[in-house]
FIDOMI-327985 format. One line per 2 residues: number of its first residue (from 1); their letters; for each residue x, y, z of N, C-alpha, C. Coordinates in Angstrom, 2 decimals. Example, Ala and Ser with C-alpha at 12.3 -4.5 7.8 and 13.67 -1.06 7.14 Angstrom:
BEGIN
1) AS) 13.19 -5.69 7.80 12.30 -4.50 7.80 13.20 -3.30 7.80  12.85 -2.25 7.08 13.67 -1.06 7.14 12.90 0.03 7.87 $
***
This chain:
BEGIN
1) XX) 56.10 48.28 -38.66 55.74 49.50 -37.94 54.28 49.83 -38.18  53.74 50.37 -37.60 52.25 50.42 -37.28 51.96 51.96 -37.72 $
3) XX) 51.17 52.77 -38.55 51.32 53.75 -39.24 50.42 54.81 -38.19  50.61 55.42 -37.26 49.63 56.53 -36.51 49.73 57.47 -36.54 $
5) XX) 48.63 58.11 -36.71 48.80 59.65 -37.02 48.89 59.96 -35.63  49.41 61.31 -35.29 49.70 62.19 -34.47 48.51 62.46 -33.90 $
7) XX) 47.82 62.19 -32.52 47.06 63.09 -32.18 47.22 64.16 -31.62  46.25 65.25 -31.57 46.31 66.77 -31.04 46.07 66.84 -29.61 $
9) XX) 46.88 68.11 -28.95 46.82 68.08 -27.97 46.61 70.14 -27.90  46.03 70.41 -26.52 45.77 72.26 -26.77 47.05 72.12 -25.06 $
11) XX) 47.29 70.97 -24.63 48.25 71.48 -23.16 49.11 70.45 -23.18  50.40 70.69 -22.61 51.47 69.94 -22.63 52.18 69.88 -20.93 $
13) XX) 52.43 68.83 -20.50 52.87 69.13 -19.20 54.19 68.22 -18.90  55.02 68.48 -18.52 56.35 67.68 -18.00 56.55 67.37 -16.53 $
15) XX) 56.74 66.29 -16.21 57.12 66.54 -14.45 58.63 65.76 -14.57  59.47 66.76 -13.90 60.68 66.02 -13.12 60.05 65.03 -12.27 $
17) XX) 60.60 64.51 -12.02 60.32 63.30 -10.74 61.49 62.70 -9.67  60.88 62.37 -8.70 62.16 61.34 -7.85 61.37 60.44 -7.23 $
19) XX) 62.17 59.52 -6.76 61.64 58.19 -5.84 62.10 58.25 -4.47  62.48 59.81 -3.99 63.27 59.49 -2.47 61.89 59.21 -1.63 $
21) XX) 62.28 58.98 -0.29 61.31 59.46 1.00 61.54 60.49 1.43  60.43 60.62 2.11 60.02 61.84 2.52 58.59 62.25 2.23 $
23) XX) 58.42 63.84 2.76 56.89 64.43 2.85 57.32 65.09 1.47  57.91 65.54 1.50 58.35 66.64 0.14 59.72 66.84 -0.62 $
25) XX) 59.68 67.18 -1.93 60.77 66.86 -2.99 61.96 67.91 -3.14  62.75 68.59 -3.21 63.46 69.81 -4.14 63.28 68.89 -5.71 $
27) XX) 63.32 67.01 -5.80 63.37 66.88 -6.69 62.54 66.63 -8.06  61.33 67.38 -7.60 60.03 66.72 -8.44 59.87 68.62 -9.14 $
29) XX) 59.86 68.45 -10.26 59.22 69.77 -10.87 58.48 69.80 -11.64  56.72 70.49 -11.83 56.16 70.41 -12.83 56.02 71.98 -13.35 $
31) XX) 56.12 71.56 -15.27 55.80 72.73 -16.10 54.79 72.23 -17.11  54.25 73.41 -17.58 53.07 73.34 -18.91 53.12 74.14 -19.70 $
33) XX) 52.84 73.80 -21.18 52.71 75.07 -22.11 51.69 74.61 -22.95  50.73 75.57 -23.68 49.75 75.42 -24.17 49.95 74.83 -25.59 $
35) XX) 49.19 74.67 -26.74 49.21 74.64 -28.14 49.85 75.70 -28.88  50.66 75.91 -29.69 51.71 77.26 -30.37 52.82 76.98 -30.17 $
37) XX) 53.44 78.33 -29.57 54.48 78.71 -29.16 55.02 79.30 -28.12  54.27 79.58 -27.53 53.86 80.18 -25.56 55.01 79.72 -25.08 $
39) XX) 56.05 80.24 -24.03 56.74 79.60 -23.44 56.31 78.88 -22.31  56.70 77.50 -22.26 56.28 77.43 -20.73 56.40 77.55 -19.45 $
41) XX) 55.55 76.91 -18.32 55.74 77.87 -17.34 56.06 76.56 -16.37  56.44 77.22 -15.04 56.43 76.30 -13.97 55.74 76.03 -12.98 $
43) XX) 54.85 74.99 -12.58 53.34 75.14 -12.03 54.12 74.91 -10.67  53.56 75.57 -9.45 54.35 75.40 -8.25 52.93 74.87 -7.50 $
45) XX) 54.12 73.64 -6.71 53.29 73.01 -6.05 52.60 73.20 -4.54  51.90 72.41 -3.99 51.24 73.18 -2.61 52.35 74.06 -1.41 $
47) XX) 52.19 74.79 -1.04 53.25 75.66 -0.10 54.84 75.34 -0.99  54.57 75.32 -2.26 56.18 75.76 -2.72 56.89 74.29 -2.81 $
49) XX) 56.26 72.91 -2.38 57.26 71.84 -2.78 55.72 71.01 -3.08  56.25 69.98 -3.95 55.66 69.18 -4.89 56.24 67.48 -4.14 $
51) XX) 55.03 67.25 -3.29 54.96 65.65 -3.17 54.48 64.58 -4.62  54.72 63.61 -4.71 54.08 62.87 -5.66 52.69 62.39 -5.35 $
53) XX) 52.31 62.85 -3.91 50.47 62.38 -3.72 49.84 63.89 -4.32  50.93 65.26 -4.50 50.12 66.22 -4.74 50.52 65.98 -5.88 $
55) XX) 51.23 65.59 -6.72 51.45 65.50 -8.01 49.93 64.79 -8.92  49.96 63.38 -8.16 48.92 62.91 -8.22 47.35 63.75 -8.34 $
57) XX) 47.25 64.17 -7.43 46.27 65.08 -7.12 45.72 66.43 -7.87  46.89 66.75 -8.33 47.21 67.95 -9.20 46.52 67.03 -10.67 $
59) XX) 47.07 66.27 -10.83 46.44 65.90 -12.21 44.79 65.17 -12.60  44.73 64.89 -11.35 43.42 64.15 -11.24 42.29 65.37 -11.53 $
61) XX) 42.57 66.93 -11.01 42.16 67.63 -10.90 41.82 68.62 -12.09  43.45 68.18 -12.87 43.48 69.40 -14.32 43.39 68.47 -15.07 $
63) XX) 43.26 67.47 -15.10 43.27 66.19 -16.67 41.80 66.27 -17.14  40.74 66.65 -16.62 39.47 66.43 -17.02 39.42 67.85 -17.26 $
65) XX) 39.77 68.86 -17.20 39.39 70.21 -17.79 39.71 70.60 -19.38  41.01 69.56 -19.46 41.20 69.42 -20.72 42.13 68.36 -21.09 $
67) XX) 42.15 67.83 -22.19 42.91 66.91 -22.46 44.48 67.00 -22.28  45.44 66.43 -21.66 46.65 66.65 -22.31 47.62 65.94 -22.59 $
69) XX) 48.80 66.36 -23.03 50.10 64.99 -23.31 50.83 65.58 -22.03  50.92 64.24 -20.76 51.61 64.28 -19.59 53.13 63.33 -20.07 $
71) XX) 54.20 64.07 -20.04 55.52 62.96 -19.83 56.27 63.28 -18.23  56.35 62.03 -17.60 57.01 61.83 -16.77 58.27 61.15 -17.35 $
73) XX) 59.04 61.78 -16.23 60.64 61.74 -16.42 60.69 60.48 -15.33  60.34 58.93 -15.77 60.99 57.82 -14.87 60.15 56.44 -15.83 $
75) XX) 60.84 55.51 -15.64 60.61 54.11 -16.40 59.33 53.63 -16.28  58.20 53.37 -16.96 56.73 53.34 -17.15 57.12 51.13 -16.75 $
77) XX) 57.77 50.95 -16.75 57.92 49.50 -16.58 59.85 49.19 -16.59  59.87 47.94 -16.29 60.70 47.17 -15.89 61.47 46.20 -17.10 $
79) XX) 62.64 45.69 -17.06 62.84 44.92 -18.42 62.44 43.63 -18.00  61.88 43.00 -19.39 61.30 41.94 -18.39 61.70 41.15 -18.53 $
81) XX) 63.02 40.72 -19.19 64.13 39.59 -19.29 64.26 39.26 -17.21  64.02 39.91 -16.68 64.34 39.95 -15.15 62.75 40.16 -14.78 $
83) XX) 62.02 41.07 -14.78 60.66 40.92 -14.35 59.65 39.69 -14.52  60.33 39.46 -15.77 59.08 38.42 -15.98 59.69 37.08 -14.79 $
85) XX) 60.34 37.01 -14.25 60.64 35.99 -13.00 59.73 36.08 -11.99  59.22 37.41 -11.79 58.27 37.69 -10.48 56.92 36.85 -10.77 $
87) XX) 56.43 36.04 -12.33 55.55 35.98 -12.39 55.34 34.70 -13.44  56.03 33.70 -12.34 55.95 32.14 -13.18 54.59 31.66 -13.88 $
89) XX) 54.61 31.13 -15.16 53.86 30.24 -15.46 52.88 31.25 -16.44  52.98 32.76 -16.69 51.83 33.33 -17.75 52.97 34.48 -17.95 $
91) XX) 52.06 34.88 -18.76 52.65 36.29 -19.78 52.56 37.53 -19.32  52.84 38.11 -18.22 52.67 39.27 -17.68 52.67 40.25 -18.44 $
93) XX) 51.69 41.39 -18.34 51.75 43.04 -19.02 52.58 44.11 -18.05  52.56 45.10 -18.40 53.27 45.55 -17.76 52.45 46.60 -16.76 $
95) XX) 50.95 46.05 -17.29 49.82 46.17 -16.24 49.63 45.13 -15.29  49.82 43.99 -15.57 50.50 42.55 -13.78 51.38 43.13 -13.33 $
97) XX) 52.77 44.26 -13.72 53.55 44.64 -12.91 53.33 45.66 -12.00  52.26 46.89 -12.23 52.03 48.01 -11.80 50.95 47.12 -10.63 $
99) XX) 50.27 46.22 -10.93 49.33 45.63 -9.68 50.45 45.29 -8.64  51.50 44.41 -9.39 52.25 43.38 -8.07 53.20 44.85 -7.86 $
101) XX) 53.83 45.67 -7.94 54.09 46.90 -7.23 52.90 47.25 -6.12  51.75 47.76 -6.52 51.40 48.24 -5.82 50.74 47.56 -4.71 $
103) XX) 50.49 46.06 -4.86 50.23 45.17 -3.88 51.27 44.92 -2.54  52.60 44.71 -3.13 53.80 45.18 -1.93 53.64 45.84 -1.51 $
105) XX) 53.62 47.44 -2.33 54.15 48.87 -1.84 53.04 49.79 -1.19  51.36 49.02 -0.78 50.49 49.84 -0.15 50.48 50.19 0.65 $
107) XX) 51.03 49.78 1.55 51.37 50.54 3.05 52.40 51.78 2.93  53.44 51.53 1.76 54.30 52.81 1.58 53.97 53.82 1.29 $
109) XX) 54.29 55.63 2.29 53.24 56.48 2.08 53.78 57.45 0.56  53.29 57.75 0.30 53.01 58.99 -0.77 53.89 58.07 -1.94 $
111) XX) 53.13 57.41 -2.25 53.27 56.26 -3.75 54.89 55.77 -3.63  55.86 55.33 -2.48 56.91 54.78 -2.66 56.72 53.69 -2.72 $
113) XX) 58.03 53.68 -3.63 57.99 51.95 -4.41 58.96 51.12 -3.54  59.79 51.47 -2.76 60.85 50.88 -2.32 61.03 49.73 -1.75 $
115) XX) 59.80 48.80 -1.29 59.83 47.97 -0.77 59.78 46.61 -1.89  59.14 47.11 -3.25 59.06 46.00 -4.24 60.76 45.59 -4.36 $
117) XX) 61.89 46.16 -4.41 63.12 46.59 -4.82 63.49 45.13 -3.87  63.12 44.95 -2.64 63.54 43.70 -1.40 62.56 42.73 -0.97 $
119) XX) 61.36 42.41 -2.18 60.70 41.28 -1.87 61.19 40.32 -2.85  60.59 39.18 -2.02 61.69 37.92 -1.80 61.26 37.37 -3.35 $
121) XX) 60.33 37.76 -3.86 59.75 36.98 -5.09 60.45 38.11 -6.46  59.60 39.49 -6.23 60.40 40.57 -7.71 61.28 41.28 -7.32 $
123) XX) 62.02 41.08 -6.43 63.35 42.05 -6.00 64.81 41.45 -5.71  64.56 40.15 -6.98 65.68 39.55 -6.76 67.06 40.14 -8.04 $
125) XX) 66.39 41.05 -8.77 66.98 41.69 -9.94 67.89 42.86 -9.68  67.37 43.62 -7.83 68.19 45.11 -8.32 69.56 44.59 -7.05 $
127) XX) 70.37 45.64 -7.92 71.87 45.80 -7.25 71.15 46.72 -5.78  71.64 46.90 -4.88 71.29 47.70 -4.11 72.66 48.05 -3.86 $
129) XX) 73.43 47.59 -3.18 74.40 48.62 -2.71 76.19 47.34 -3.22  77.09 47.91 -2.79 77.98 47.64 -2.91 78.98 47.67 -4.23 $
131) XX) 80.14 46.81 -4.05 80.60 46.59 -5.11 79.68 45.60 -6.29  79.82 46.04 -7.70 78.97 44.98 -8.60 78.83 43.38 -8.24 $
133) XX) 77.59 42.85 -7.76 77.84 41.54 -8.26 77.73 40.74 -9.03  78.47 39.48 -9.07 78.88 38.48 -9.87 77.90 38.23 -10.73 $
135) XX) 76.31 38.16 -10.29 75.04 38.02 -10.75 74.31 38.88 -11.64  75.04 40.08 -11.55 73.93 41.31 -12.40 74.53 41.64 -13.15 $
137) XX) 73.41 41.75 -14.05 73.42 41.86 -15.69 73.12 43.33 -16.28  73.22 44.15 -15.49 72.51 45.15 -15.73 71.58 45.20 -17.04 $
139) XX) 70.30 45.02 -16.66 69.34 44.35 -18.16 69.09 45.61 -18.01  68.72 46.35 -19.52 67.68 47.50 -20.09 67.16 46.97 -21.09 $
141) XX) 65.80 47.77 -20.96 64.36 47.84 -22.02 65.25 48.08 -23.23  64.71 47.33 -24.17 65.07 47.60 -25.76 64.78 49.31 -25.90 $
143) XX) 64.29 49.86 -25.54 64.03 51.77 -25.77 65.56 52.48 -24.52  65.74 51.83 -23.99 67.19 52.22 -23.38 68.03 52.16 -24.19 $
145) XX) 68.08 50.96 -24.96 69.31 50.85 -25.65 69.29 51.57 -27.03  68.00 51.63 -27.20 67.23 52.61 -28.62 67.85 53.67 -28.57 $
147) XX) 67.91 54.40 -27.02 68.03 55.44 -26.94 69.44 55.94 -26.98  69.97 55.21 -26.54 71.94 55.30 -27.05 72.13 55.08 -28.22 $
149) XX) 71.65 54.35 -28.93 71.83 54.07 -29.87 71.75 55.43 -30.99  70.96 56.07 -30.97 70.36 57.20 -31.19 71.14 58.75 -31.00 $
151) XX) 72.28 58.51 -29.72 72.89 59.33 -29.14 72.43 60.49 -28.54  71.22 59.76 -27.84 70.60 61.03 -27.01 70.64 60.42 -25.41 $
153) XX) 71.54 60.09 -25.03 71.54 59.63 -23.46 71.76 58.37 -23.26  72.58 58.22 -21.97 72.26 56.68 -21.94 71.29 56.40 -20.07 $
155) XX) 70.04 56.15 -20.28 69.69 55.78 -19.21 70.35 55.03 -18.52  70.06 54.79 -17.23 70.06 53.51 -16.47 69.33 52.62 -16.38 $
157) XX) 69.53 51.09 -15.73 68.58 50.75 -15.79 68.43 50.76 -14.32  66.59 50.68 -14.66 66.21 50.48 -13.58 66.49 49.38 -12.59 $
159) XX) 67.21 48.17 -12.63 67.34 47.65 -11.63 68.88 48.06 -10.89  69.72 49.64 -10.76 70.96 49.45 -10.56 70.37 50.51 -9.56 $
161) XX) 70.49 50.42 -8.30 69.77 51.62 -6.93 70.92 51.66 -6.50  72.04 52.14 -7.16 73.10 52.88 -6.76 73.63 54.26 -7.54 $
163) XX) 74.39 55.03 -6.48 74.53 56.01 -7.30 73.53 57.08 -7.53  74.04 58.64 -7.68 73.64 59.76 -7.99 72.26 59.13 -8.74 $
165) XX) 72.74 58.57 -9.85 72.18 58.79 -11.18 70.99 57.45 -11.04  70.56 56.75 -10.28 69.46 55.80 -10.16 68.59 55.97 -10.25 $
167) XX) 67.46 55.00 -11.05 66.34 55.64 -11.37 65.54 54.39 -10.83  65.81 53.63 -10.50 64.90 52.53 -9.70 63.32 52.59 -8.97 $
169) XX) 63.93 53.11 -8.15 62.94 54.01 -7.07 61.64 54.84 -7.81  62.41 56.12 -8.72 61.90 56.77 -9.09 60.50 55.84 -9.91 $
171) XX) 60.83 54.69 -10.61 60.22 54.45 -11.76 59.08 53.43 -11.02  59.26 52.46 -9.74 58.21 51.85 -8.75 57.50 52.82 -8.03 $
173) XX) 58.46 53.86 -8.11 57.19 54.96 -7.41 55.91 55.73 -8.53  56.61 55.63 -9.89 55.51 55.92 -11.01 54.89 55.19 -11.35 $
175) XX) 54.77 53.77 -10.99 53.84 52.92 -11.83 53.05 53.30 -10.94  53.01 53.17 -9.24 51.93 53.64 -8.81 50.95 54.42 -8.63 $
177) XX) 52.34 56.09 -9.19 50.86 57.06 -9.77 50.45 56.36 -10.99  51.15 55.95 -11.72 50.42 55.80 -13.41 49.09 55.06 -12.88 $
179) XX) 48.60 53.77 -12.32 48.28 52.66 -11.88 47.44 53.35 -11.07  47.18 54.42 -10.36 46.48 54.96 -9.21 45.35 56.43 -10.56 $
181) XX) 46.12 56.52 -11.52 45.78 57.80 -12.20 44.92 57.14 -13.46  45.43 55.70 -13.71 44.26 54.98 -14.30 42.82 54.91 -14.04 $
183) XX) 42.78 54.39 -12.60 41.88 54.31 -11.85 40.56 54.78 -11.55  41.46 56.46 -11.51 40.66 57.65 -11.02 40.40 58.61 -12.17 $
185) XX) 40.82 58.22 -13.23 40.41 58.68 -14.43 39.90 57.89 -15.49  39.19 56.90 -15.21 38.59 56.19 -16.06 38.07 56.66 -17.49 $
187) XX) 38.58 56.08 -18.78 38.02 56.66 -19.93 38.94 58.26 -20.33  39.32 58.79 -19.57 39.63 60.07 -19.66 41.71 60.03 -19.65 $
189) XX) 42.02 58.70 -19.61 43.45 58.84 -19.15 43.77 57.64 -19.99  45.00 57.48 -21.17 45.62 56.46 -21.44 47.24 56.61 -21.61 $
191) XX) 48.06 55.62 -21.23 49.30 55.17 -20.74 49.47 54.16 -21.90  51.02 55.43 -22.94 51.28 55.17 -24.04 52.90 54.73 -23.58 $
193) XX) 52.89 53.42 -24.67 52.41 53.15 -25.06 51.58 51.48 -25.61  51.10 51.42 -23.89 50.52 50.17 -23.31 49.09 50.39 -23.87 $
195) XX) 48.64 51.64 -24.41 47.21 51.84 -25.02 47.14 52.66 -25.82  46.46 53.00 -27.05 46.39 53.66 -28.09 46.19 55.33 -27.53 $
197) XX) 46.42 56.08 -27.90 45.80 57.55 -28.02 44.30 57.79 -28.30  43.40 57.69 -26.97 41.97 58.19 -27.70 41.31 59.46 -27.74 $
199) XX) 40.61 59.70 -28.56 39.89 60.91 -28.57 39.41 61.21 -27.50  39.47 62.83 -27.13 39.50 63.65 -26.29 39.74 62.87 -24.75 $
201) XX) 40.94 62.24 -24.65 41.70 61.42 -23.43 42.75 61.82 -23.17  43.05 62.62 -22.27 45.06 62.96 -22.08 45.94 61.68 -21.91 $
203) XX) 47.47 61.51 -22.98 47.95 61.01 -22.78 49.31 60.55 -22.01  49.69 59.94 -21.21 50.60 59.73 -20.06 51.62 59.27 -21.35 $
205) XX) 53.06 59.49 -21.07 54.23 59.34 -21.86 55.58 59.25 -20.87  56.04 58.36 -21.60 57.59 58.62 -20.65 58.44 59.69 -21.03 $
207) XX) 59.30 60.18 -20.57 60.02 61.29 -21.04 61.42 60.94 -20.92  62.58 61.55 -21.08 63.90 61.56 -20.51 64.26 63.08 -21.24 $
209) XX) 64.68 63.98 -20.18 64.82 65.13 -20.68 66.15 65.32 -21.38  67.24 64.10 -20.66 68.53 64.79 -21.48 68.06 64.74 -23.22 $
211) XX) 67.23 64.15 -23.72 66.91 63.40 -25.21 66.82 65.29 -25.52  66.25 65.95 -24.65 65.70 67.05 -25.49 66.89 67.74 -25.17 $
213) XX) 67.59 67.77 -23.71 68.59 68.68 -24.20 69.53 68.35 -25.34  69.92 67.00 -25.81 70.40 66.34 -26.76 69.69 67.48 -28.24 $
215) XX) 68.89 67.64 -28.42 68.17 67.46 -29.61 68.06 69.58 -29.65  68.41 69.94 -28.70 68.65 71.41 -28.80 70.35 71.82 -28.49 $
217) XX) 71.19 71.09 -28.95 72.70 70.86 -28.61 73.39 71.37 -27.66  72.70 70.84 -26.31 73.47 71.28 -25.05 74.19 69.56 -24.94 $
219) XX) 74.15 68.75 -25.47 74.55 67.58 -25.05 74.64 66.99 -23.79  75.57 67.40 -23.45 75.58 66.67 -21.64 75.86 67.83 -20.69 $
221) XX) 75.69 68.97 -21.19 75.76 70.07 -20.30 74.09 70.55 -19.66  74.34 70.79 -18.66 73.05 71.11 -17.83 72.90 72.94 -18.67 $
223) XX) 71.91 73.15 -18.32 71.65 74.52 -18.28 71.69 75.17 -17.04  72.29 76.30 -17.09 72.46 76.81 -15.96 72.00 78.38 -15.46 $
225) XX) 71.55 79.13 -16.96 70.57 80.52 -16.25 69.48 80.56 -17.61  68.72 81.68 -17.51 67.67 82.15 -18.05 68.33 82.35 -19.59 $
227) XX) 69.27 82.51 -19.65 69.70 82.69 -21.47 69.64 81.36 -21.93  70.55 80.55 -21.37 70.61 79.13 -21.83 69.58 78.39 -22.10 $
229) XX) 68.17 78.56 -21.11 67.21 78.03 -21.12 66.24 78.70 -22.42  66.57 79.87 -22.93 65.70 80.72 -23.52 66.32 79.90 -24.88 $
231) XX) 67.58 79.89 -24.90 68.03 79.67 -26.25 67.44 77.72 -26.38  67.18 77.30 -25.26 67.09 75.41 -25.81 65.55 75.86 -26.28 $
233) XX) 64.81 76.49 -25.58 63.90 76.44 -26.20 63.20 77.06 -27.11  63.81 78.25 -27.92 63.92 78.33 -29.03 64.40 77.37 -30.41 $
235) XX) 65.19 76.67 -29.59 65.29 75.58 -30.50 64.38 74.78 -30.67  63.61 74.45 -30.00 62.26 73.94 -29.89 61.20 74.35 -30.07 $
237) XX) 61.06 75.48 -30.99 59.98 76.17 -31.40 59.31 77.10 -30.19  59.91 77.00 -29.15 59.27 78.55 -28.42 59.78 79.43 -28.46 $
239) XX) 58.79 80.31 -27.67 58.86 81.74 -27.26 59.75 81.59 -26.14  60.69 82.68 -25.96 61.49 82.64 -24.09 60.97 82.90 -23.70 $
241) XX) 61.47 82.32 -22.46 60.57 82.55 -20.98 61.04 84.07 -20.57  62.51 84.15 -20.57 62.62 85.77 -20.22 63.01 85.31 -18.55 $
243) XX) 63.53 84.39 -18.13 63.81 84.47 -16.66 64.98 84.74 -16.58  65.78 85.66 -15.25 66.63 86.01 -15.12 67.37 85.04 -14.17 $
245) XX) 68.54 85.53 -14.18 69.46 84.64 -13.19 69.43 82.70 -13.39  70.10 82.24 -12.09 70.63 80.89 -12.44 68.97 79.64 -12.85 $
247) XX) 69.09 78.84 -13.02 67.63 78.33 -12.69 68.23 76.43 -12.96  67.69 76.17 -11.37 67.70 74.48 -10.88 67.79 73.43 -12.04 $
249) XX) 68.33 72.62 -11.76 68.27 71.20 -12.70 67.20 70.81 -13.00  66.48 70.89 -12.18 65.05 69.79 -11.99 64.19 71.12 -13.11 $
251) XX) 64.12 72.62 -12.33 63.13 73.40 -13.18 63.28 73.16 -14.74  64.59 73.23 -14.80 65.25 73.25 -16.30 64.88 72.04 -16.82 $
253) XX) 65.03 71.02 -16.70 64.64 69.97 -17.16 62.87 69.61 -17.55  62.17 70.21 -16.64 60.48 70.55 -16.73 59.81 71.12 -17.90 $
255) XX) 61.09 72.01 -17.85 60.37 73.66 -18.54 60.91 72.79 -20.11  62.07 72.48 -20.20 62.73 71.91 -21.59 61.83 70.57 -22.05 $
257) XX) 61.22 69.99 -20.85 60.66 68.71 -21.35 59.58 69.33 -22.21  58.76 70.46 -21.43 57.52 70.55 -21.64 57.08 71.11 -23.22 $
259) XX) 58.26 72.26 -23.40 58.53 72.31 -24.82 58.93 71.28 -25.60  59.67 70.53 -25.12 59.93 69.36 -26.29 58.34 68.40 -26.48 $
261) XX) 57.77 67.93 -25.01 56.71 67.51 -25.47 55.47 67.86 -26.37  55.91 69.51 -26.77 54.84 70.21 -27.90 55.15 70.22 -28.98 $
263) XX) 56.96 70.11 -29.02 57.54 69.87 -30.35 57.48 67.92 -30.95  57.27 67.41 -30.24 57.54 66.22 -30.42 55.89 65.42 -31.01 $
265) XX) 55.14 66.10 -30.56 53.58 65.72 -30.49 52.95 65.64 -31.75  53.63 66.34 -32.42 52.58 66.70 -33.90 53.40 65.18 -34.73 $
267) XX) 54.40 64.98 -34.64 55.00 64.09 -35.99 55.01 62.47 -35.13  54.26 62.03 -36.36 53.41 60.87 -36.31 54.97 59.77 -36.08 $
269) XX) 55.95 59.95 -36.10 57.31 58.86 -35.90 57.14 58.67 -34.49  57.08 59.94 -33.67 57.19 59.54 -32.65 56.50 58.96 -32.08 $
271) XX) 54.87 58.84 -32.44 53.96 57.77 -32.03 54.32 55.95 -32.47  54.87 55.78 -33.42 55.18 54.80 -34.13 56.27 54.56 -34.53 $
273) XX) 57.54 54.98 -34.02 59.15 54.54 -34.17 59.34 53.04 -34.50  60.18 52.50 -35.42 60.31 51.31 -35.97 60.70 50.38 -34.83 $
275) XX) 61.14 50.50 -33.63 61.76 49.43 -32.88 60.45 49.31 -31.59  59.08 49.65 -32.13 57.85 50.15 -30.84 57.64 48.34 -31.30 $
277) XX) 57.69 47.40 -30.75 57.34 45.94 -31.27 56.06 45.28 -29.70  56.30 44.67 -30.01 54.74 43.48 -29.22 55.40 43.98 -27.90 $
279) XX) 56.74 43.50 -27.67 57.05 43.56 -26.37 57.35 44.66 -25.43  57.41 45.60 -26.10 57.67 47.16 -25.57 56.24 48.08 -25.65 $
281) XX) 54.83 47.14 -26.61 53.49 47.56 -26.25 52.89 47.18 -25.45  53.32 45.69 -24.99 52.46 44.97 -23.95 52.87 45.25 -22.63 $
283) XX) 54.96 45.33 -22.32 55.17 44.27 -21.09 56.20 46.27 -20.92  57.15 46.48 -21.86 58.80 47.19 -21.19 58.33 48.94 -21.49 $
285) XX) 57.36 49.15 -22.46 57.14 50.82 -22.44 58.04 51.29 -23.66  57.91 52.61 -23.56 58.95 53.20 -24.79 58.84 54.49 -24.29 $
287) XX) 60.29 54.81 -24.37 60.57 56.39 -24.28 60.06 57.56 -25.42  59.14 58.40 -25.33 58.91 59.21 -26.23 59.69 60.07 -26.78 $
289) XX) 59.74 59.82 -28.29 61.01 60.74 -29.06 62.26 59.82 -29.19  62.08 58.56 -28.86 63.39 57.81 -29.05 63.21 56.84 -30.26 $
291) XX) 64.55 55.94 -30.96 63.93 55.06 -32.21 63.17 55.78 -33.15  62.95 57.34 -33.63 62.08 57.72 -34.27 62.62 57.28 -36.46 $
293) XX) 64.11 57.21 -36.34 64.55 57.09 -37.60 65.30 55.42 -37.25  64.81 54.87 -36.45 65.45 53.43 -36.17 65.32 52.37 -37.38 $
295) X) 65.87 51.46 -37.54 65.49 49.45 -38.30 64.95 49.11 -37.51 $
***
């Protein structure tokens, strides 16, 4: 294990996310909370819904005003027991994957990934529809299985685009912001944990929010009004928000990430969890806050 201290952060931001089509989401939510104990808040997006080009946009805009720790809620890469097929004969990063995404998927508008999912070369891995076949393995990233292991959720993997609960989509549609937010933030943006934490640079993180509702003991129950939400995040070292009445999956999940991402930031495990190895720095990613007491 590799010994890193914690770097500091003064803003914390969470985004729900999705991979559908369309101009606009119900399923994308972003929140932020500062350095302390502040509760956080929910940043609303242009006319009231949040595309992933304004998502994009939104950050390109607030990442240079100040540094911060960004976690998105979707798979920063692919397992590459199955990816690495797209790319005979060398050692792919899981920066060759975010190129060959976005080389398919440029014509697709507002960063969808969906077309990598049915090319003939890296889209020979996902289930798309039907009964299971004979062929799929359902492969997950060693930090998937970290993460059950752990008993804070069990992801999916990304190659299963069936079902409520799929995250496929979602996660080809993030490499392209990640991959597009590189770009346009040169020096000022690093994507952990494929690159170290640098001074005064906001860092991009994966998230999975059930981990935090896990870790404030709602387990597999959603939250469902302003008490519930007040009490997870008190467990998490905030202040309540004080909102009344019922409040959305997606908000709830934002607002809970965003506190967990302030609680999670200071202790140096979570930068350096025992199961973070060559292949989950170079090529598969790691979920933040997962493997933190792992072998």
């Amino acid at each position: 294990m590799i010994e890193t201290a914690a770097p500091a952060f003064g803003r914390f931001i969470a985004i729900d996310w999705s991979g559908a089509r369309g101009k606009r989401y119900a399923g994308i939510a972003v929140a932020e909370c500062k350095a302390g104990d502040a509760a956080p808040r929910l940043v609303e997006g242009p006319g009231g819904w949040w595309s992933r080009t304004a998502v994009f946009g939104w950050l390109c805009a607030e990442l240079p005003r100040e540094p911060a720790l960004v976690g998105i809620d979707c798979a920063f890469s692919l397992p590459f027991a199955v990816a690495a097929c797209g790319f005979p004969g060398r050692q792919a990063t899981a920066f060759d994957l975010w190129d060959a995404v976005e080389e398919v998927c440029a014509a697709e508008p507002d960063f969808g990934g969906g077309p990598f999912a049915s090319h003939p070369l890296h889209g020979g891995g996902f289930w798309h529809g039907g009964p299971q076949p004979d062929w799929y393995q359902d492969p997950h990233r060693a930090t998937e299985w970290a993460c059950r292991a752990d008993g804070l959720g069990h992801p999916q993997s990304p190659y299963k685009l069936i079902g409520s609960r799929q995250v496929g989509k979602g996660a080809l549609a993030g490499m392209r912001v990640l991959r597009a937010l590189r770009a346009a933030l040169p020096g000022r943006l690093t994507v952990w944990p494929f690159e170290e934490p640098a001074p005064g640079a906001s860092v991009m993180v994966e998230i999975y929010p059930r981990l935090f509702l896990k870790h404030t003991g709602f387990g597999q129950r959603k939250i469902r009004d302003g008490a519930e939400m007040d009490e997870a995040l008190r467990r998490l070292g905030s202040q309540p928000l004080e909102r009344a009445g019922p409040v959305s999956d997606h908000d709830s999940d934002a607002l809970v990430s965003a506190a967990g991402l302030r609680w999670l930031a200071g202790l140096p495990q979570a930068w350096a969890p025992p199961g973070l190895d060559d292949i989950a720095r170079r090529q598969e990613g790691w979920i933040f806050g997962v493997g933190m007491t792992g072998s």
